[in-house]
DRENVO-934292 format. One record per atom (N, C-alpha, C): y, z, x. Coordinates in steps of 0.05 Angstrom, whole numbers, padded with zeros to 5 digits, always signed. Atoms other than C-alpha are relative to their C-alpha. Example, Ala and Ser with C-alpha at 12.3 -4.5 7.8 and 13.67 -1.06 7.14 Angstrom:
BEGIN
-00024+00000+00018 -00090+00156+00246 +00024+00000+00018 -00024-00001-00016 -00021+00143+00273 +00022+00014-00015 
This chain:
BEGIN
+00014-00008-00024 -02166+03544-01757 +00014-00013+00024 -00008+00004-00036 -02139+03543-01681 -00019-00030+00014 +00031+00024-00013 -02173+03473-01648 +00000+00010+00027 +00004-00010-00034 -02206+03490-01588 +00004-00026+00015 -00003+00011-00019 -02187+03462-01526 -00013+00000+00023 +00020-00002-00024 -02232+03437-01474 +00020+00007+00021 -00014-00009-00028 -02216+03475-01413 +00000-00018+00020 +00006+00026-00029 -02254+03416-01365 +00025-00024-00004 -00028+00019+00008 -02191+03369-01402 +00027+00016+00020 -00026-00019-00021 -02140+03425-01369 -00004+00001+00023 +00010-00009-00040 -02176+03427-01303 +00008-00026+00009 +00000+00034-00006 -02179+03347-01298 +00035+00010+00000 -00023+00010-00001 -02104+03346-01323 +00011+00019+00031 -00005-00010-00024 -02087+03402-01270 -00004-00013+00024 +00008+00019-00018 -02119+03362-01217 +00008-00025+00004 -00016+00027-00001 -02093+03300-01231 +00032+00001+00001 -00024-00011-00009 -02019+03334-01226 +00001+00007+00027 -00012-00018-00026 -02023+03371-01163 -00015-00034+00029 -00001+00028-00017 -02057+03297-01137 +00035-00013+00005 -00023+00011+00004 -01991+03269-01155 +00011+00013+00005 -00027-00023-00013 -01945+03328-01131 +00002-00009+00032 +00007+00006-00035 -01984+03318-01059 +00010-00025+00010 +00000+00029-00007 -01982+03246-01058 +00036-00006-00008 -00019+00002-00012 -01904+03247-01075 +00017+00020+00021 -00012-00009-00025 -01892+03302-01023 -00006-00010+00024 +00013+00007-00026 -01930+03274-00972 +00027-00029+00002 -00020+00019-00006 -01880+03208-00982 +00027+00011+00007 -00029-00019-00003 -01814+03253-00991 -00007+00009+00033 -00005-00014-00032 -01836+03285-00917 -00002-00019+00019 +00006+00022-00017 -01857+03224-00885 +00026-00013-00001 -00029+00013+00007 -01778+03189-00908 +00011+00018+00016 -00017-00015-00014 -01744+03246-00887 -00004+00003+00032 +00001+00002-00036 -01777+03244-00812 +00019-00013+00003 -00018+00025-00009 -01750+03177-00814 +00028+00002-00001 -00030-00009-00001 -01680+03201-00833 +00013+00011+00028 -00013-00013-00021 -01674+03245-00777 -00007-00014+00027 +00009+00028-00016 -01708+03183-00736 +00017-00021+00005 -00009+00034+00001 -01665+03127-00752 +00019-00002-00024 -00025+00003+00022 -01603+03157-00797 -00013-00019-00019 -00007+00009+00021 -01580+03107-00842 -00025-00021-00015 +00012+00020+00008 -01628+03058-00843 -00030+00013-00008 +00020-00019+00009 -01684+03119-00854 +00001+00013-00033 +00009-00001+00028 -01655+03132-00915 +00005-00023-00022 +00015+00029+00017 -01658+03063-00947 -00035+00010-00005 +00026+00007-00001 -01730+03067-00931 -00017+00028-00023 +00000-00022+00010 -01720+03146-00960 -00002-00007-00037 +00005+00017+00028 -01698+03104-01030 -00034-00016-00013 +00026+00013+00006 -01753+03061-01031 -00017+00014+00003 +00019-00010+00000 -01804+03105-01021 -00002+00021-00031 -00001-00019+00028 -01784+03148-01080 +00004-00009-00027 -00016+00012+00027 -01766+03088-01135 -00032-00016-00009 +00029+00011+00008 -01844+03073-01146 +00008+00012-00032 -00003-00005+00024 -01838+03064-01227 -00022+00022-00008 +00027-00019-00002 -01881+03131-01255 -00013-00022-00019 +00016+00018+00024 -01915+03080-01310 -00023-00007+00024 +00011+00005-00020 -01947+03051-01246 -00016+00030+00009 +00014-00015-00012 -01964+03117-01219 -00024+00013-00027 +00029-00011+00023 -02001+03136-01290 -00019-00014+00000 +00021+00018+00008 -02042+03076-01291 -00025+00009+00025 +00009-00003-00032 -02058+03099-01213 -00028+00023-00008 +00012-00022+00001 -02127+03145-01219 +00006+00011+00032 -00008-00013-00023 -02122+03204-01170 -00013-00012+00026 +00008+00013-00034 -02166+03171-01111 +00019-00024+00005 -00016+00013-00010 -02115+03115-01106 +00031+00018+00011 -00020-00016-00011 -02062+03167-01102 -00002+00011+00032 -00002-00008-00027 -02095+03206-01056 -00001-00012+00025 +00006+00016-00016 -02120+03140-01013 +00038+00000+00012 -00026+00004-00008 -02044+03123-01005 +00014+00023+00017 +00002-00018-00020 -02033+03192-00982 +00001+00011+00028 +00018+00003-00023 -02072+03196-00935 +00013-00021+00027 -00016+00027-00011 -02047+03134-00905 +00026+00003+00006 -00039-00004-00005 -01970+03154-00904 -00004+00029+00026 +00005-00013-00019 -02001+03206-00867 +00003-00005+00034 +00012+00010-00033 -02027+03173-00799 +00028+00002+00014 -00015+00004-00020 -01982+03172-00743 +00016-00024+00005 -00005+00028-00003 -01935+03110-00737 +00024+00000+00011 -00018+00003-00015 -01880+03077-00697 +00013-00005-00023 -00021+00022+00016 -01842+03029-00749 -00015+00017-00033 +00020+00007+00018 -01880+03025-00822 -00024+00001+00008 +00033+00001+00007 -01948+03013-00814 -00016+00014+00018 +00027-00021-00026 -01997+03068-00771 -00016-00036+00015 +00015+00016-00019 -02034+03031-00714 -00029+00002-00001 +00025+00006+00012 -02107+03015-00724 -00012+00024+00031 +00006-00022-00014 -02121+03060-00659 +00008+00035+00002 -00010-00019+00014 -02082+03118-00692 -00021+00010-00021 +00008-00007+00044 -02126+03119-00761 -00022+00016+00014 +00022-00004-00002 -02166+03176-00754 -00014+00002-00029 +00026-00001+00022 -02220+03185-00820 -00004+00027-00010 +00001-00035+00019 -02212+03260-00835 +00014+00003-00020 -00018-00003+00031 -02153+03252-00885 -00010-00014-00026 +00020+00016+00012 -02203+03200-00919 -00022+00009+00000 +00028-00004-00003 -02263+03241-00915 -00012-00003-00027 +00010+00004+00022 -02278+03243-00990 -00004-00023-00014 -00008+00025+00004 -02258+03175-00999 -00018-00016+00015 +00003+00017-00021 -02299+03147-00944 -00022-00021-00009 +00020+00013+00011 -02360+03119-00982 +00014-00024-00018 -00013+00021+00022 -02312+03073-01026 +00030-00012+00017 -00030+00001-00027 -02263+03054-00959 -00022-00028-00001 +00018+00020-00022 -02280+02987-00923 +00025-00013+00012 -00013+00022-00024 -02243+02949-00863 +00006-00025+00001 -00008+00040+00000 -02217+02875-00865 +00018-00002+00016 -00011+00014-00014 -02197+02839-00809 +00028-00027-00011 -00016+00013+00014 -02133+02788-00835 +00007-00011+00022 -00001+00014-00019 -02129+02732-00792 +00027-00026-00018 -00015+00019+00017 -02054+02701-00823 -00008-00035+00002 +00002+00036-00007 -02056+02612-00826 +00007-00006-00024 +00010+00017+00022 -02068+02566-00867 -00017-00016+00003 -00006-00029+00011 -02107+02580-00896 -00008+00023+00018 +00006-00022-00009 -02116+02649-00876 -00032+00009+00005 +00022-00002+00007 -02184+02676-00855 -00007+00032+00001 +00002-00031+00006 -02218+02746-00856 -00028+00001+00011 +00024-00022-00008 -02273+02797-00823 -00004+00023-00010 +00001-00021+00007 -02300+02846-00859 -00023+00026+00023 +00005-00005-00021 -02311+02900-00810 -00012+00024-00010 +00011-00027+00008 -02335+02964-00846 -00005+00001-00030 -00001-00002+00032 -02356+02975-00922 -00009+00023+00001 +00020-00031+00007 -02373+03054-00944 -00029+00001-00024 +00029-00012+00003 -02445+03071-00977 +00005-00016-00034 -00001+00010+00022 -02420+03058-01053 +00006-00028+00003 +00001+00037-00002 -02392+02981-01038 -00018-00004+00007 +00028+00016+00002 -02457+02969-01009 -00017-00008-00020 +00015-00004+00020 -02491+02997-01069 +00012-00022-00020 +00001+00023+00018 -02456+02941-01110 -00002-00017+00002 -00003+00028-00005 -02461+02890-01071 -00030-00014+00011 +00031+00011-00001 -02533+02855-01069 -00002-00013+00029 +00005+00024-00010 -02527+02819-01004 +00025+00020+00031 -00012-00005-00023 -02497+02838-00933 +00035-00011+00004 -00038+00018+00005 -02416+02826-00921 +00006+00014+00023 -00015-00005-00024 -02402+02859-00851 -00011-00019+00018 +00002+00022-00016 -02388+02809-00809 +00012-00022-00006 +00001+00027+00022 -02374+02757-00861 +00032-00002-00006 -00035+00017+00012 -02309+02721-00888 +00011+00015-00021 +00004-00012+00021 -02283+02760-00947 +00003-00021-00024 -00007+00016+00015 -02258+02703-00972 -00023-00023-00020 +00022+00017+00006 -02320+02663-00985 -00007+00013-00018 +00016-00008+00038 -02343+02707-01047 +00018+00001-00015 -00026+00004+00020 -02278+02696-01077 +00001-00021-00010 +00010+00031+00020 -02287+02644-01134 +00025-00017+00006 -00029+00007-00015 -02247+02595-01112 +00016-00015-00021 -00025-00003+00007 -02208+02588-01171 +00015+00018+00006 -00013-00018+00005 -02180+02644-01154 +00011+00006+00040 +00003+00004-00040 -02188+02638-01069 +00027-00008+00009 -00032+00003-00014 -02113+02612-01060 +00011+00023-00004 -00015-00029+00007 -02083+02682-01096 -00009+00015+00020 +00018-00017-00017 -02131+02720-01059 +00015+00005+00032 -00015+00004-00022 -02111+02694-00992 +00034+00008+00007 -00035+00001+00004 -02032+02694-01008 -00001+00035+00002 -00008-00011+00004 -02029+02757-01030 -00014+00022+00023 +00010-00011-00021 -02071+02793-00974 +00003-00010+00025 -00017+00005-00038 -02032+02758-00910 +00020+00015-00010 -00025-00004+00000 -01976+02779-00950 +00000+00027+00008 +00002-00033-00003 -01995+02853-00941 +00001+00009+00039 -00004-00010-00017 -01998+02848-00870 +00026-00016+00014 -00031+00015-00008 -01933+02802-00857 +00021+00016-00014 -00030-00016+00015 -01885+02843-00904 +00006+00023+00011 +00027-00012+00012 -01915+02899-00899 +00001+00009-00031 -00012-00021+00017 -01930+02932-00963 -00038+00007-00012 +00018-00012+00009 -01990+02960-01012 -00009-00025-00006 +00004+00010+00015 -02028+02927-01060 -00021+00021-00020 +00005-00012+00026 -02049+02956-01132 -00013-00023-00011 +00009+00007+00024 -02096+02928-01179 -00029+00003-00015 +00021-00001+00021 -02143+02924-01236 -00015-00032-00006 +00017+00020+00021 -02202+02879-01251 -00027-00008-00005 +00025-00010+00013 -02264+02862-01274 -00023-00008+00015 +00014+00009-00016 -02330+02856-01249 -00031-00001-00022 +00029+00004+00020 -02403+02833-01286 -00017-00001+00020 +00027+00007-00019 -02466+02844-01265 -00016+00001-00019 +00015+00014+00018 -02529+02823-01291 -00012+00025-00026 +00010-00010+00023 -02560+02847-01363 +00038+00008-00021 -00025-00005+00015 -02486+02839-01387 +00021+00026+00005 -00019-00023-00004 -02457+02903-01353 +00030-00011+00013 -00026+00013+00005 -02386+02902-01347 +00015+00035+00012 -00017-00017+00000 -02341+02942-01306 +00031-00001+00010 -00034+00004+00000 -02264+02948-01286 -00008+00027+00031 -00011-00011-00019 -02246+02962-01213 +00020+00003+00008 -00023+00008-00013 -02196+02983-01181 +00009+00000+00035 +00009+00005-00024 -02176+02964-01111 +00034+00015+00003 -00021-00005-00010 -02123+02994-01071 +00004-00014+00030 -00005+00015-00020 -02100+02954-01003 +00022+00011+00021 -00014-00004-00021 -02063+02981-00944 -00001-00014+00027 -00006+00017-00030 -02038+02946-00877 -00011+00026+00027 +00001-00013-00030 -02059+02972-00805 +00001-00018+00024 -00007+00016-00025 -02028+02945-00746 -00027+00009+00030 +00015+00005-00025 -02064+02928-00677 +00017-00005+00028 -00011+00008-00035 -02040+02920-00603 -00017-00026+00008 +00011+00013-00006 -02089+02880-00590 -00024-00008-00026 +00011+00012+00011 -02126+02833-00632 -00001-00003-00041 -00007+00005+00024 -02115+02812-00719 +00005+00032-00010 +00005-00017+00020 -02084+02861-00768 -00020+00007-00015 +00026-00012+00022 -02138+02902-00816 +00024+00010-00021 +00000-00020+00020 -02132+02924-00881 -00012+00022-00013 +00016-00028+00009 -02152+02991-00908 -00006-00007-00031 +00007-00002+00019 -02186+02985-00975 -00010+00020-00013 +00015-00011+00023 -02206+03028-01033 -00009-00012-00017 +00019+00016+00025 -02253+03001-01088 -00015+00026-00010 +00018-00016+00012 -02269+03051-01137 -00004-00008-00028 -00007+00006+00028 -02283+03051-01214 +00017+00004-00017 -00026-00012+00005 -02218+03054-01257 -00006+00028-00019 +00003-00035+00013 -02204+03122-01295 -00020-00008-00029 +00020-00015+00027 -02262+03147-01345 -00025-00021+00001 +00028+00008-00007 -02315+03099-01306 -00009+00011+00009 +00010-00005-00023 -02372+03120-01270 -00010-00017+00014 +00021+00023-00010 -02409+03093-01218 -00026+00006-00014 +00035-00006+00012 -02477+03083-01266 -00008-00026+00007 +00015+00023+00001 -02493+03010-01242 -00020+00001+00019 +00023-00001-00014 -02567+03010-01226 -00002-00017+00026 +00014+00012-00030 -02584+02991-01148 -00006-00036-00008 +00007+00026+00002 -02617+02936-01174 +00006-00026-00013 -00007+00023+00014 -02572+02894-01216 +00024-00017+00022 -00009+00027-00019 -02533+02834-01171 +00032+00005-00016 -00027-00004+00014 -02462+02831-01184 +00003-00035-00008 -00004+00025+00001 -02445+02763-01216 +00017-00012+00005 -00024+00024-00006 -02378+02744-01217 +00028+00021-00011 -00017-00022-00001 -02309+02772-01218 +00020-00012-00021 -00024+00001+00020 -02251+02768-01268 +00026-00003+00014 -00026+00010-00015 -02175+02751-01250 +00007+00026-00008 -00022-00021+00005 -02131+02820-01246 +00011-00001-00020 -00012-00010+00022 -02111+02853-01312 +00025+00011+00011 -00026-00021+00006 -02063+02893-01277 +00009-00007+00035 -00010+00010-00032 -02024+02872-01201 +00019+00016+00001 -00019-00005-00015 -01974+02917-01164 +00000-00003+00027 +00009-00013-00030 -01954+02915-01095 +00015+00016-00007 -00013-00030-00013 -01933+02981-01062 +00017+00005+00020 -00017+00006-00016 -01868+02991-01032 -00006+00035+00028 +00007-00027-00023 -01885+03031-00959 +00021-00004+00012 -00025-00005-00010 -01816+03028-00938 +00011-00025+00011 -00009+00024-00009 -01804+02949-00920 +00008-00012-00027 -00004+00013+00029 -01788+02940-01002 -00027-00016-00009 +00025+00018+00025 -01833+02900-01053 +00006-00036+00009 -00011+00036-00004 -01834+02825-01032 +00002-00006-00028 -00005+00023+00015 -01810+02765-01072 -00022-00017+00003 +00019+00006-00005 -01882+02746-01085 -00014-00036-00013 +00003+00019+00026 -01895+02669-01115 -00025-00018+00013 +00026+00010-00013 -01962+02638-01108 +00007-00039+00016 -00015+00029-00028 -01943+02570-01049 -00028-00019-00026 +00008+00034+00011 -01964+02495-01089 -00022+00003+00021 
């Protein structure tokens, strides 16, 4: 006998292809401006934008694809769109799982979180606009944290990863965060965030369970947006 094939499996895979077609044309057209912008040194940036390993892009579910997108999209002088540029329509589906961070470089570094969408609220028991981001970051883990999120707006580049999160009655889930830079004229860099659930989660965690505590990243990339991948080593 013939095994049947779920069609909703062909629709998903379809969809999750023509994510990834968009998301590397949208880079391929954005490089090539730059070529005819800034010759030689446009297509360096033309290289790097196209040598993202695919292993990396499989692990990627399609809203990080499309978030990134989106983002190569905006309008920009150099690398990084200008925080008075970003408009929110290329993000519209995305916008509930978006939030804003202020990145104030030092040492150490500090942070404003300036926007969270509808779902981060929903996991998070307790108010955070306004607030430090850094302060709910366990602080074994609060020097990485910091390092690796100035680094995104000093290099520039992405950030990719996977990890875990508990909340109470033992639930257990795996997020993933995506991180983009946005420059300012006036006053600290922001970062653009995504926080969604990784592929074949849903959001099912009840309103009312508290999030407890977070896990160290299973999985780290940064994302080369055309300034290359830093030489990233966590500072003594």
């Amino acid at each position: 006998m013939r095994p049947v094939r779920n069609p909703c499996s062909r629709q998903s895979a379809r969809k999750n292809s023509t994510v990834k077609d968009e998301y590397c044309a949208t880079k391929l057209k954005v490089s090539l401006g730059r070529i005819a912008q800034r010759g030689w040194k446009g297509i360096a940036e033309l290289y790097a934008s196209v040598k993202e390993p695919d292993a990396l892009i499989e692990q990627r579910t399609r809203d990080s694809l499309a978030f990134e997108a989106a983002w190569r999209a905006l309008p920009k002088g150099e690398i990084v769109p200008d925080r008075g540029a970003l408009s929110l329509h290329g993000f519209k589906k995305l916008l509930p799982d978006i939030a804003l961070i202020d990145i104030v470089p030092g040492t150490p570094p500090t942070s404003r979180v300036c926007l969270v969408g509808e779902r981060i609220r929903e996991r998070i028991p307790f108010p955070v606009v306004g607030q430090d981001y850094f302060h709910y970051v366990p602080a074994h883990m609060r020097p990485t944290a910091e390092q690796r999120l100035q680094t995104l707006v000093r290099h520039p580049c992405g950030l990719w990863q996977v990890l875990g999160i508990h909340y109470q009655r033992g639930l257990f889930k795996s997020l993933e965060i995506t991180a983009l830079p946005l420059w300012r004229k006036e006053g600290p860099p922001q970062i653009m965030v995504l926080a969604v659930y990784s592929r074949g989660q849903v959001c099912d965690v009840p309103t009312d369970l508290a999030l407890v505590s977070l896990d160290r990243a299973t999985a780290t990339a940064f994302l080369d947006l055309g300034a290359g991948v830093p030489t990233w080593r966590l500072a003594s």
